[in-house]
Backbone bond lengths (Angstrom), bond angles and torsions (degrees), N, CA, C in turn:
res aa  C-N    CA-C-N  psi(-1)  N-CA   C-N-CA  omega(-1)  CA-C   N-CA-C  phi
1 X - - - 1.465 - - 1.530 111.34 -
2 X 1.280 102.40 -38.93 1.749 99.65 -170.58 1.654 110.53 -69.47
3 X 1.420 101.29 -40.27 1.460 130.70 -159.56 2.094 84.37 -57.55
4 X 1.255 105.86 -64.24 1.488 116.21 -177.58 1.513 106.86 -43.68
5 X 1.015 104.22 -63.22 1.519 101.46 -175.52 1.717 112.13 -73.83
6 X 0.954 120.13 -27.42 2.007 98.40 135.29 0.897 129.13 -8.50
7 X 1.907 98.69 -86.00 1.305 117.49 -176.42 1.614 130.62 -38.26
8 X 1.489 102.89 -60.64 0.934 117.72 142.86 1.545 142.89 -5.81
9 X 1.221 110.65 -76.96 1.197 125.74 164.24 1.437 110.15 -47.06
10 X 1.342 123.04 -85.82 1.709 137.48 168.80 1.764 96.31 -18.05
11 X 1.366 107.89 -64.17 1.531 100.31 -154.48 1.921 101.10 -65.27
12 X 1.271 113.45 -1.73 1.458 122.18 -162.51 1.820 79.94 -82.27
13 X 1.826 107.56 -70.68 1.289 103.70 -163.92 1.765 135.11 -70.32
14 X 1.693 85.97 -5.33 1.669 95.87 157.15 1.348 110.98 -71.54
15 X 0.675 139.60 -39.72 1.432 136.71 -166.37 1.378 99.29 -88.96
16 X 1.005 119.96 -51.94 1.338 97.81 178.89 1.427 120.64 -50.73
17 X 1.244 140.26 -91.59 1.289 127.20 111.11 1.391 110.59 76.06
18 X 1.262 114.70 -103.53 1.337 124.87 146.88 1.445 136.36 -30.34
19 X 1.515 110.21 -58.22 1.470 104.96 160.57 1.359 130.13 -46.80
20 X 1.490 109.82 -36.10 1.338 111.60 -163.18 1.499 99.33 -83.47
21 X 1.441 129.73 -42.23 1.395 139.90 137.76 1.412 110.34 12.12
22 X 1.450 88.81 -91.46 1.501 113.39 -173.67 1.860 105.32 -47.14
23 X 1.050 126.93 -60.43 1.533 136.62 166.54 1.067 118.58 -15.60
24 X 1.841 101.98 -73.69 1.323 122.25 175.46 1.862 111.92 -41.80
25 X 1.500 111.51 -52.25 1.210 92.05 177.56 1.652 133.15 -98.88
26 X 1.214 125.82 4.31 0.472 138.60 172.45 1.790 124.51 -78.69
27 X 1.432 98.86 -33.63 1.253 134.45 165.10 1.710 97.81 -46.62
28 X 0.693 105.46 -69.93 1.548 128.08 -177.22 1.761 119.96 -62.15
29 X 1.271 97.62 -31.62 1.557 107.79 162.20 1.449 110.67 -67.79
30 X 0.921 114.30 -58.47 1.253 122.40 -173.51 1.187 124.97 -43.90
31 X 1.496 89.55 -64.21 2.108 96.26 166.45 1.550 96.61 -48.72
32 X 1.074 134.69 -75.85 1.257 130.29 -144.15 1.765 93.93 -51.65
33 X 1.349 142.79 -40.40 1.268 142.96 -162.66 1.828 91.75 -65.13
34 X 0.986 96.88 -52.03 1.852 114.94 -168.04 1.925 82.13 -52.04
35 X 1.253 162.26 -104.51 0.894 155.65 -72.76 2.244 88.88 -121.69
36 X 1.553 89.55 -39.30 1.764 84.99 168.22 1.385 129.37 -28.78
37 X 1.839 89.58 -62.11 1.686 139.28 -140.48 2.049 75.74 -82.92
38 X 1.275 109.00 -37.19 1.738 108.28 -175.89 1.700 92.78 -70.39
39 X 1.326 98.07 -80.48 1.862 98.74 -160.72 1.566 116.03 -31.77
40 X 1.700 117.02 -48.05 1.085 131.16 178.59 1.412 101.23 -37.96
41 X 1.421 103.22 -78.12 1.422 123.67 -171.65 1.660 98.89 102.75
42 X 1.434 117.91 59.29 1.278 132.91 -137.08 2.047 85.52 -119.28
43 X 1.172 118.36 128.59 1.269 121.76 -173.29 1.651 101.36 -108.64
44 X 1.451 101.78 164.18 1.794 105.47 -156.72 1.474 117.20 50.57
45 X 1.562 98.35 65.61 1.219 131.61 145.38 1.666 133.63 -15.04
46 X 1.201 80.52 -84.29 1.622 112.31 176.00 1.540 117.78 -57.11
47 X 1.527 99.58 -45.97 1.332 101.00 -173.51 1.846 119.95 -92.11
48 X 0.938 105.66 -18.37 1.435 110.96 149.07 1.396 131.33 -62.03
49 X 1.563 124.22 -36.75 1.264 134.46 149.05 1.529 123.73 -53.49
50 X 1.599 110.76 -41.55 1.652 104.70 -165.05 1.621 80.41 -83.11
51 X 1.216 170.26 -35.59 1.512 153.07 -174.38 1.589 110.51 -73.08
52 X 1.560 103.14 -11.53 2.106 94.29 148.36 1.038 125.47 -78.07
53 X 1.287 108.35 -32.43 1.356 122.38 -170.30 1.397 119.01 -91.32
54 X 1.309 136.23 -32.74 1.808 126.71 120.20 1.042 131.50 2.27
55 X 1.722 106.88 -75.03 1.173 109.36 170.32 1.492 142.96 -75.17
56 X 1.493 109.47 4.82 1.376 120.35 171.49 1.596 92.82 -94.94
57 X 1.560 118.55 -54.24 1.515 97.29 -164.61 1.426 101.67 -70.10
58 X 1.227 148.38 4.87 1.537 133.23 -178.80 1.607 114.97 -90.68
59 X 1.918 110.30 -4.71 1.078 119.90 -165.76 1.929 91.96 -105.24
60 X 1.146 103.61 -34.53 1.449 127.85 170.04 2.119 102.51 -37.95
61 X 1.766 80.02 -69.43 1.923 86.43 -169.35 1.371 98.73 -70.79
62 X 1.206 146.05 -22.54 1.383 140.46 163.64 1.318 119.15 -61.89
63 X 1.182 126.18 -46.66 1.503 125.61 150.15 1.665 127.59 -33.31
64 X 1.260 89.98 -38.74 2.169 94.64 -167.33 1.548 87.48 -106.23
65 X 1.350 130.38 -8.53 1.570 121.98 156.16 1.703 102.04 68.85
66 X 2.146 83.58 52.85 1.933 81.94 -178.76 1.862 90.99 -105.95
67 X 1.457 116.44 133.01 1.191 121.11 177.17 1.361 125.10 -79.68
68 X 1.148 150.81 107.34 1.275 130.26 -169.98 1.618 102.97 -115.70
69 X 1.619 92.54 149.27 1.512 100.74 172.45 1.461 99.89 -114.74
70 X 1.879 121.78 151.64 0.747 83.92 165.34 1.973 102.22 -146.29
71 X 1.323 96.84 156.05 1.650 93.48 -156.23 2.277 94.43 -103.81
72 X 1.254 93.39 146.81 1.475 92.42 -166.75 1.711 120.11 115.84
73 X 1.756 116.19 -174.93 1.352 107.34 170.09 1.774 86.43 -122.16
74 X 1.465 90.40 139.68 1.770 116.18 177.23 1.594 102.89 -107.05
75 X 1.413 116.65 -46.81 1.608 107.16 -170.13 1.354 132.42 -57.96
76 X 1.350 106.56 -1.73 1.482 105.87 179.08 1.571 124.74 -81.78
77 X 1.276 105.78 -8.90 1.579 131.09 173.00 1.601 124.47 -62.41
78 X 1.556 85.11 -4.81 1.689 99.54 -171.46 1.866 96.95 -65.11
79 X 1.113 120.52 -59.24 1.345 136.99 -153.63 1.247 97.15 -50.05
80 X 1.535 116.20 -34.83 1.553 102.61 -178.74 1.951 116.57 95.57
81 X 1.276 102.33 136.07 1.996 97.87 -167.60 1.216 96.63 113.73
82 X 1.183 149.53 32.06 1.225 107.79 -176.19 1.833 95.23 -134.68
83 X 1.482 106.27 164.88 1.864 100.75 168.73 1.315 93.21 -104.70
84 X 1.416 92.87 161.66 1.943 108.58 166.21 1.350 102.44 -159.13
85 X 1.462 107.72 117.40 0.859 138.28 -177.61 1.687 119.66 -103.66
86 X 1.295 140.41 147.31 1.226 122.73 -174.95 1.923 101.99 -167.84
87 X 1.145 117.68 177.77 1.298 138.81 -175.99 1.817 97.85 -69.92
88 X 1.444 97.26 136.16 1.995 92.04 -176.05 1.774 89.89 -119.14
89 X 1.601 123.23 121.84 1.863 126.76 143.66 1.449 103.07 -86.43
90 X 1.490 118.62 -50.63 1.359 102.64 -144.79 2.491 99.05 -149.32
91 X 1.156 97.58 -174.59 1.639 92.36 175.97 1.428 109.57 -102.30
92 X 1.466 108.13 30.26 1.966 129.38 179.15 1.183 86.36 -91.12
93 X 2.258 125.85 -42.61 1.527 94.63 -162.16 1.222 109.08 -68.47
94 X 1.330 134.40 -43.47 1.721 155.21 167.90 1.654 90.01 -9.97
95 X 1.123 117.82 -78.73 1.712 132.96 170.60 1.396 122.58 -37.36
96 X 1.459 119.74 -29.94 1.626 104.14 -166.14 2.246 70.36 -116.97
97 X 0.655 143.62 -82.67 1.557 137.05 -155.77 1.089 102.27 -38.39
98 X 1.641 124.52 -39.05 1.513 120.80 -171.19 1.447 125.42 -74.85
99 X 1.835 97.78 -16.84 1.675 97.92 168.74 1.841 112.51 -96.52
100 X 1.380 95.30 -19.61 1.845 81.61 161.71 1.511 121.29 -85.16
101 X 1.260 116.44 -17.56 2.137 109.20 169.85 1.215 101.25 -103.45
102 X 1.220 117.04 156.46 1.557 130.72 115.74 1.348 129.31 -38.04
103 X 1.238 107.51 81.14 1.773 112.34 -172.50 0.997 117.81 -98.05
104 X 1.401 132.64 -178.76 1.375 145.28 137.76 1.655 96.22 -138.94
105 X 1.087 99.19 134.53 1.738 119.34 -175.57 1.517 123.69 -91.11
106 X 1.121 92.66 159.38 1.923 95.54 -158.74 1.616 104.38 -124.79
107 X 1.290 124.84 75.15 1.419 134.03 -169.98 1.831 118.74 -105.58
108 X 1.114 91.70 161.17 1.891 106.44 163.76 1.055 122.07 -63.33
109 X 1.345 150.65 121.58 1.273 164.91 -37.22 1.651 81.20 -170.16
110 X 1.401 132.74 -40.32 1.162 139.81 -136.33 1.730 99.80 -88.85
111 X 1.399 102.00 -39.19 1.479 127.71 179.39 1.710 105.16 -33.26
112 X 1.441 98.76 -65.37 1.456 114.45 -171.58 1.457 118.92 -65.71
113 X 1.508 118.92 19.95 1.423 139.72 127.90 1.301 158.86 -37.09
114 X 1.769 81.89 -59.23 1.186 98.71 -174.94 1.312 127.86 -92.40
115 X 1.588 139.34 135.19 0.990 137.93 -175.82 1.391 136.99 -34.80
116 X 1.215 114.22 98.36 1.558 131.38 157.09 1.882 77.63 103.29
117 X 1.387 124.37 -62.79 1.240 93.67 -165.44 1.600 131.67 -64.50
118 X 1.812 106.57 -24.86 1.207 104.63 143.43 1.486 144.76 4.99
119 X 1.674 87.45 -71.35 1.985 108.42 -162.07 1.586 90.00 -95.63
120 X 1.037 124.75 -33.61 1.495 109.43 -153.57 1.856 83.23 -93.80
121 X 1.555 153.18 11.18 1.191 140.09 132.02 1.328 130.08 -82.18
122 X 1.006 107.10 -35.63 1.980 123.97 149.33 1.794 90.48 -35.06
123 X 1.318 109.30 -97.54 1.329 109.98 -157.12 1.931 118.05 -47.38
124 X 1.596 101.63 -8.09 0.854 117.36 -174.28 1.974 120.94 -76.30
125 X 1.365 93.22 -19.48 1.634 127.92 -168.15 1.572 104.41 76.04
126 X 1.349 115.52 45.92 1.789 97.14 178.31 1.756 102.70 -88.26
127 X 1.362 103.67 151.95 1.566 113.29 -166.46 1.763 88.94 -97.91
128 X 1.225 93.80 141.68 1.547 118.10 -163.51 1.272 100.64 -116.24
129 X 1.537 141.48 129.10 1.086 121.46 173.21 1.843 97.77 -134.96
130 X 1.428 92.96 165.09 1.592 107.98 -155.16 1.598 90.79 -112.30
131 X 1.496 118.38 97.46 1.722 111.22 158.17 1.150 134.06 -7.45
132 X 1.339 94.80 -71.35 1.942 130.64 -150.17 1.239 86.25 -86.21
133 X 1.246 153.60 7.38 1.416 131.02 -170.05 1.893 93.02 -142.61
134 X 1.129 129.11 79.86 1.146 146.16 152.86 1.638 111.11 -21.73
135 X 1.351 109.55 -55.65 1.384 106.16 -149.47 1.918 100.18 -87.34
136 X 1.273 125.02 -8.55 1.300 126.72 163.95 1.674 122.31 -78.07
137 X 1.441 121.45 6.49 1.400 141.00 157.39 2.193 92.77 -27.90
138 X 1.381 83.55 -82.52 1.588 92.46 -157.07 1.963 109.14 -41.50
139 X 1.094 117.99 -37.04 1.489 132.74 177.32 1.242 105.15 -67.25
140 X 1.781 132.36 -46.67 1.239 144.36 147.23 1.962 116.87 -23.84
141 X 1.146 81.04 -39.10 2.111 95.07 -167.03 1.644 89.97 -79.80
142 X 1.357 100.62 -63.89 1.544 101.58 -164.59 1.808 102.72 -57.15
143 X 1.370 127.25 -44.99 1.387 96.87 -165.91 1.619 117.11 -71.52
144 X 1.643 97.17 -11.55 1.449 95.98 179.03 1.715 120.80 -59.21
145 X 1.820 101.60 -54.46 1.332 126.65 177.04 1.331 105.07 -49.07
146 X 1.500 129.32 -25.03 1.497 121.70 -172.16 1.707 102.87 -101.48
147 X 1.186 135.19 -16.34 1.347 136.47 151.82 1.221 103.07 -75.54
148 X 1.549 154.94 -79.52 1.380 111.72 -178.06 1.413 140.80 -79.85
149 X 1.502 112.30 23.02 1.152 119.22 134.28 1.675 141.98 -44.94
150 X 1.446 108.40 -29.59 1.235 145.32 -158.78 1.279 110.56 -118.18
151 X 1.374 117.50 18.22 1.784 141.59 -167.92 1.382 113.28 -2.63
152 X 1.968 89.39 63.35 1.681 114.08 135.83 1.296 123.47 -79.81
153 X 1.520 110.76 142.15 1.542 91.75 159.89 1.493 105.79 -95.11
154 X 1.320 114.89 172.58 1.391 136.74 177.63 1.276 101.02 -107.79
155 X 1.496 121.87 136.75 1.897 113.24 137.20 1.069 89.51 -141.01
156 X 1.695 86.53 130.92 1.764 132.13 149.33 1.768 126.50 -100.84
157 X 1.433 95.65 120.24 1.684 98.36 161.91 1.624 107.04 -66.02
158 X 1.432 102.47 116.44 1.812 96.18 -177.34 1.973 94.21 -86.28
159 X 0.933 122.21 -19.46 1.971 104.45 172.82 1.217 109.58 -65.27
160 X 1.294 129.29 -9.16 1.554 121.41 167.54 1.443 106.42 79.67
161 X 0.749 127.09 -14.57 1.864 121.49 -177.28 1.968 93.12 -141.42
162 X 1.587 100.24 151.84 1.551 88.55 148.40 1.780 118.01 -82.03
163 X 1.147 99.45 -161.72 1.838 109.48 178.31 1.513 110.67 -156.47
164 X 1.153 114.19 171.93 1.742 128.06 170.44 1.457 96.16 -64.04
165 X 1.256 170.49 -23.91 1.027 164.56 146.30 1.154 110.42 115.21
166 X 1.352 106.49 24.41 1.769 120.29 -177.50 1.568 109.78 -73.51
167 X 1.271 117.49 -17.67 1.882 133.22 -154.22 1.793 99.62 178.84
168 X 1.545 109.82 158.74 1.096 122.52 -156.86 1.444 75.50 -118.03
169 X 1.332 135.21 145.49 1.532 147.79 156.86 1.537 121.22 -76.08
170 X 0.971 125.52 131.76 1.769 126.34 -168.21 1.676 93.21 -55.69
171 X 1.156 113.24 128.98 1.477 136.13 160.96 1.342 113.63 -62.29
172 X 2.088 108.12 101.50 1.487 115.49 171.93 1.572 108.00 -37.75
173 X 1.034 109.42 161.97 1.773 137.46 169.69 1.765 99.17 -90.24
174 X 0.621 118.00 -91.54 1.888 120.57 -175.90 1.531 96.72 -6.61
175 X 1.162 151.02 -57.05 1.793 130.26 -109.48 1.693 77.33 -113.72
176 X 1.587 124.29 -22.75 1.446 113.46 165.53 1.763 134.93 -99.12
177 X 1.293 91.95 14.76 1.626 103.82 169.37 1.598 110.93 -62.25
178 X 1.580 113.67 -30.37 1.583 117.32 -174.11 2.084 100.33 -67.63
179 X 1.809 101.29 -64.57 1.689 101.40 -165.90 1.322 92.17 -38.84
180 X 1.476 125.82 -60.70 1.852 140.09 -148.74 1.892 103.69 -49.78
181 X 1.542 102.25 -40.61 1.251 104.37 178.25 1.379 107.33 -43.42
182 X 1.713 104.53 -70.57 1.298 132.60 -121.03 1.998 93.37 -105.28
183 X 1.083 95.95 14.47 1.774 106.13 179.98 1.505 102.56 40.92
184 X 1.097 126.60 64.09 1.401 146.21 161.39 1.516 105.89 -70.19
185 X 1.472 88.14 153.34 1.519 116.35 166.53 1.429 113.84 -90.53
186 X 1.044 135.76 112.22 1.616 136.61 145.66 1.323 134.42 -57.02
187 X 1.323 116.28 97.65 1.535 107.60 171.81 1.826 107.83 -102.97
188 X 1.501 101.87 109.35 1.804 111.37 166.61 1.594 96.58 -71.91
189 X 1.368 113.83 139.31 1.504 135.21 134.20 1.180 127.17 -123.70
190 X 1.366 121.53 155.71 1.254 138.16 -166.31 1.792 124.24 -114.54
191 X 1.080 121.48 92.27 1.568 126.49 -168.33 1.460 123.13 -81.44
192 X 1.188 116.40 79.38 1.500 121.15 -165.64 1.863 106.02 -105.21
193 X 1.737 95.22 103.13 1.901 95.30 176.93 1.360 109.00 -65.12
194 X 1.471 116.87 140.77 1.279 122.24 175.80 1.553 110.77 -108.24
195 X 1.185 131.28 -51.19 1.562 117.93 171.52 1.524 104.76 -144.66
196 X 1.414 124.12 150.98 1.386 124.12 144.42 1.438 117.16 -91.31
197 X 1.088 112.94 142.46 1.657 104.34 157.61 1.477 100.47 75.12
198 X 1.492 121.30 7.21 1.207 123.40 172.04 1.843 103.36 69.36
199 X 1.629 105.11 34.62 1.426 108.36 179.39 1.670 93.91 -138.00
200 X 1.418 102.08 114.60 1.605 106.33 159.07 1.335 125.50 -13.99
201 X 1.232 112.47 112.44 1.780 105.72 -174.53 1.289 111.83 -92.62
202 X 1.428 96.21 120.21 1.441 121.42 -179.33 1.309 113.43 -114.12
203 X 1.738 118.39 -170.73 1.510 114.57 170.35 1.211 136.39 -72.84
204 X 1.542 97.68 -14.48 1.730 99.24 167.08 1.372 114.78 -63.92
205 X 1.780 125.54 -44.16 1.344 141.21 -148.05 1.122 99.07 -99.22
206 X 1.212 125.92 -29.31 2.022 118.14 -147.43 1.732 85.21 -79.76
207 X 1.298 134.75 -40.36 1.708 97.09 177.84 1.605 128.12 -51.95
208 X 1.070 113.45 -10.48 1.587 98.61 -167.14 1.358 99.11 -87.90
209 X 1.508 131.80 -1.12 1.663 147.02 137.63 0.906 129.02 -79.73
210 X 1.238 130.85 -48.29 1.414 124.44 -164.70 2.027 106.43 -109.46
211 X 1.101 83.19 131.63 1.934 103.45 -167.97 1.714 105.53 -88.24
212 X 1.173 165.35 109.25 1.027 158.14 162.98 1.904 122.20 -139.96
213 X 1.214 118.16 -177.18 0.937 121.44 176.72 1.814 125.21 48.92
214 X 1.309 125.64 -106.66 1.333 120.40 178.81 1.481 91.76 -120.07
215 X 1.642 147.55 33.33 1.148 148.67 132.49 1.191 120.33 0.43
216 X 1.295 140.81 120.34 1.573 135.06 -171.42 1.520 92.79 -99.89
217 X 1.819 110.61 128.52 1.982 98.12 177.00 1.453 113.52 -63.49
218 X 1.470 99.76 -40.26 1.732 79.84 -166.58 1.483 120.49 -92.36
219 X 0.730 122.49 39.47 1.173 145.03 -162.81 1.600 116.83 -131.98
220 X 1.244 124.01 -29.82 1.056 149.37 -171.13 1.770 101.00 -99.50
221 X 1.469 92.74 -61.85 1.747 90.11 170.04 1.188 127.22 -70.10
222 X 1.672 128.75 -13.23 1.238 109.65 159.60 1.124 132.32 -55.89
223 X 1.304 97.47 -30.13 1.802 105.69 -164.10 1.466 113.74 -91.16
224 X 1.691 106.69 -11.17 1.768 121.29 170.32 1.470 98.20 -66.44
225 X 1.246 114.94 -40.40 1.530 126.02 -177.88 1.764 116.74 -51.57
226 X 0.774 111.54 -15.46 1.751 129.01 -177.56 1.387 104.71 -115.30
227 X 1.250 143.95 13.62 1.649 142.42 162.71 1.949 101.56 -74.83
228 X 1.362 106.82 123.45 0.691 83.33 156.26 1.676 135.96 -67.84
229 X 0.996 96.96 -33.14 2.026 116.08 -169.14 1.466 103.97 -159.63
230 X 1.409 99.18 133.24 1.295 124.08 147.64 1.259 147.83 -81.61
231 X 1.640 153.11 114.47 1.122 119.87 175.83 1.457 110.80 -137.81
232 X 1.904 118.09 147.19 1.306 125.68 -131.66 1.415 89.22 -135.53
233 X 1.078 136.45 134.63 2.040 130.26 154.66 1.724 102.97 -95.41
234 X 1.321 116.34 119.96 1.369 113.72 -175.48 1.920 102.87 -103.54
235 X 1.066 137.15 108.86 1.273 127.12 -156.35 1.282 96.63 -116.72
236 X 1.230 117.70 104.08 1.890 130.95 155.98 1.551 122.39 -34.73
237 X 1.001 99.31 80.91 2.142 89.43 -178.02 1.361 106.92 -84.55
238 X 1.303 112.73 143.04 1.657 132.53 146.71 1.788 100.57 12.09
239 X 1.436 103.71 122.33 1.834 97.32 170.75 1.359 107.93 -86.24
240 X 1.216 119.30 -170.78 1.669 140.23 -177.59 1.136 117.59 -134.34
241 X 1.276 127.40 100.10 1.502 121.20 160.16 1.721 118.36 -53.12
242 X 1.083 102.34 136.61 1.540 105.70 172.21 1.594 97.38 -70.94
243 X 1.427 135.97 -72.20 0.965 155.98 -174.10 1.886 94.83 -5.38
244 X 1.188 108.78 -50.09 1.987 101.76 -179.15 1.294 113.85 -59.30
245 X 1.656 130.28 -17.72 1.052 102.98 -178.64 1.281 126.27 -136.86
246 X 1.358 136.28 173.68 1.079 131.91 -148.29 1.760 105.26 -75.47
247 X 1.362 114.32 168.95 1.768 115.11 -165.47 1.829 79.61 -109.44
248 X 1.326 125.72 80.84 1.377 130.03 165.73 1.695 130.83 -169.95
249 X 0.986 128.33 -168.64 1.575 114.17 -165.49 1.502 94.80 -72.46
250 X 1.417 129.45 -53.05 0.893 135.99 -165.07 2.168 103.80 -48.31
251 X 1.007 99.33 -62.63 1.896 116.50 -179.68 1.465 99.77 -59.37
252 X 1.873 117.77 -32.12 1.768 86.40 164.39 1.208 138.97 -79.85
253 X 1.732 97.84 1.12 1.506 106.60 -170.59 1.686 105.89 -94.39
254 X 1.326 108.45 -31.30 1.556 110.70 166.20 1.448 119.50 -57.57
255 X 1.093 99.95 -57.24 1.804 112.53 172.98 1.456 114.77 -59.60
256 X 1.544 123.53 2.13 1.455 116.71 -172.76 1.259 81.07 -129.61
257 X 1.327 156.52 -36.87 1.252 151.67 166.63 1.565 122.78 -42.80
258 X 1.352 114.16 -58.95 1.554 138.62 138.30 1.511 130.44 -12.42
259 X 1.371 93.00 -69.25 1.385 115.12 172.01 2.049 116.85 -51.50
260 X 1.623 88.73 -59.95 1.199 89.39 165.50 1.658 140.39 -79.82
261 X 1.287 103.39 7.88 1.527 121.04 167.20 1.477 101.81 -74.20
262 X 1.101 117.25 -57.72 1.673 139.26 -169.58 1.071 80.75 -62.93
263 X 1.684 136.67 -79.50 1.953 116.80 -158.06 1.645 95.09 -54.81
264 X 1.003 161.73 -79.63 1.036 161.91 -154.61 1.869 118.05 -47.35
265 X 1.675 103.91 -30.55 1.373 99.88 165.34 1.751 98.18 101.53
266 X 1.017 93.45 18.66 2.036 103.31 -177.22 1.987 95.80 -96.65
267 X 1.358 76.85 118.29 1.700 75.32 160.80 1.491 110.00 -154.81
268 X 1.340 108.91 137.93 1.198 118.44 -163.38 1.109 116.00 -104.54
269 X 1.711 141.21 148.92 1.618 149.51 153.25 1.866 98.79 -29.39
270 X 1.104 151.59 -58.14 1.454 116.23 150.83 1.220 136.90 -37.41
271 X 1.218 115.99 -56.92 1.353 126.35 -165.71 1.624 99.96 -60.76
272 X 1.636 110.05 -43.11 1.875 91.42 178.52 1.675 111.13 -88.14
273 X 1.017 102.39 -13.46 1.561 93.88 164.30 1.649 116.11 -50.40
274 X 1.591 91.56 -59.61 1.723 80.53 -162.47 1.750 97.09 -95.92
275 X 1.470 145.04 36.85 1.330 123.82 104.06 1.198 133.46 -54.57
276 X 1.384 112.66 -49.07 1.646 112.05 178.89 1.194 102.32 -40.68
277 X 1.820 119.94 -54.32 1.946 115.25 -164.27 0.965 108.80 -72.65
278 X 1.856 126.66 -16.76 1.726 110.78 179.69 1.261 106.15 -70.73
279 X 1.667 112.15 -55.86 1.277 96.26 169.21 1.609 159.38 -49.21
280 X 1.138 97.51 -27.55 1.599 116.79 151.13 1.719 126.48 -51.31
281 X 1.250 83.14 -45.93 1.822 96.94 170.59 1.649 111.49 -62.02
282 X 1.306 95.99 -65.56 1.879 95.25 169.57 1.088 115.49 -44.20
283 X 1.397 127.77 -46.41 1.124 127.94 179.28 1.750 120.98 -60.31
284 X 0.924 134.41 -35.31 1.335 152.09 165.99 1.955 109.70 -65.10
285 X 1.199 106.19 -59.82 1.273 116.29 161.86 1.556 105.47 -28.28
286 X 1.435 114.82 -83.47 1.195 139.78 -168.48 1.474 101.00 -36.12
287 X 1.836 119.73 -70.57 1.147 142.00 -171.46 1.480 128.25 -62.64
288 X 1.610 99.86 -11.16 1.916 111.81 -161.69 1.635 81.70 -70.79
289 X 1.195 109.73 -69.15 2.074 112.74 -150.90 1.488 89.01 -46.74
290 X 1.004 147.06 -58.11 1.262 134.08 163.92 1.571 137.69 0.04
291 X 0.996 77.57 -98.25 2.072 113.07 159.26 1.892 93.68 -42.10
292 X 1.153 125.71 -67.72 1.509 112.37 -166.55 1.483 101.04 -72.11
293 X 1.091 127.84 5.40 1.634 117.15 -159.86 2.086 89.81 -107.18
């Protein structure tokens, strides 16, 4: 018993260790990209940054030995533009989605606080948004619209908080006024933990994963630090054209209704109807210069 909890311990401060490692330089990469991306005068910003930042958090989930499977197609995300939106337990999903996209992240204001992880998402370009202050929405839209302009993707948890993962929370309207503008692509995913410790995650286990409520971080991550293994099913649902819906309160509430059908895995005799016809359309698109040529 003692001998284990040794182990334990050690394998806690390797990893730690390492992370902070990894930070440190990466930290440092980054700036240096940021000052290139200046001299150059090098455009797509953002998206040159979120593929550092990939690759630090993918070295990150390899470290905490979280496994992911993942069901669906992911590679098309390369091109950049797109939202992804998905189900929020804990700041593990941030970690396992952020090493499969090219992101830039869409967080609480509060984040950009906290030590070292703070600065190193700041420097990261994640868009921070402020609750309590209503009337900075529109400044909110624009910096979004000007990062995927710049073919970043974004992911935002639209419930705004994580949860016990008992129920999915109705998906705010605000955090999609930016895609709706900017005729974005939506990619929903779905984050379903499958075991820690190689033990079915249940309600006894799912805290030492899932972060919510008045959760203390570091405190929480020490003890993530002692898993042996994680394992996650990340499931790609059906995207969303913005293009269907209207640019108004009414179209953010459809598009957030939608959205959350898709995280949930709801798809309806509309909904594949009119994929089948977008796709057909692209397809024709694609094929016309052809055909007239």
């Amino acid at each position: 018993m003692l001998v284990t909890c040794h182990r334990v311990c050690a394998m806690r401060w390797l990893r730690l260790a390492a992370c902070l490692s990894l930070w440190a330089f990466f930290f440092g990469l980054v700036a240096l990209a940021h000052l290139w991306i200046s001299v150059l005068r090098l455009p797509n910003r953002w998206k040159i940054v979120s593929r550092l930042s990939r690759s630090f958090t993918f070295l990150v989930r390899a470290i905490l030995n979280i496994k992911v499977t993942v069901v669906g197609e992911e590679g098309e995300l390369e091109s950049g533009g797109y939202v992804i939106i998905g189900n929020h337990v804990s700041y593990v999903d941030g970690i396992i989605l952020g090493s499969m996209f090219p992101i830039v992240f869409f967080s609480k204001r509060e984040v950009k606080r906290w030590p070292m992880i703070g600065q190193w998402n700041t420097l990261c370009g994640t868009i921070f948004i402020n609750r309590q202050r209503k009337e900075l929405v529109a400044s909110l839209v624009r910096e979004m619209r000007r990062k995927l302009k710049q073919d970043a993707n974004i992911l935002l948890f639209p419930e705004g908080t994580s949860t016990n993962g008992e129920r999915i929370l109705p998906f705010q309207t605000v955090p999609f006024a930016a895609p709706l503008r900017n005729r974005s692509i939506i990619l929903p995913v779905s984050i379903a933990y499958q075991s820690i410790d190689d033990e079915p995650v249940t309600v006894a286990n799912r805290d030492l994963v899932y972060w919510y409520g008045d959760m203390e971080f570091s405190t929480h991550f020490w003890k993530l630090l002692s898993l042996r293994s994680i394992e996650v099913i990340v499931t790609i649902q059906p995207k969303i054209d913005c293009f269907r819906y209207k640019d108004n309160s009414a179209g953010r509430k459809k598009l957030a209704a939608d959205c959350y059908n898709r995280v949930l895995g709801r798809l309806t005799e509309d909904d594949v109807t009119r994929d089948e016809a977008e796709e057909t359309t692209r397809g024709d698109s694609t094929t016309s210069p052809l055909l007239v040529s």
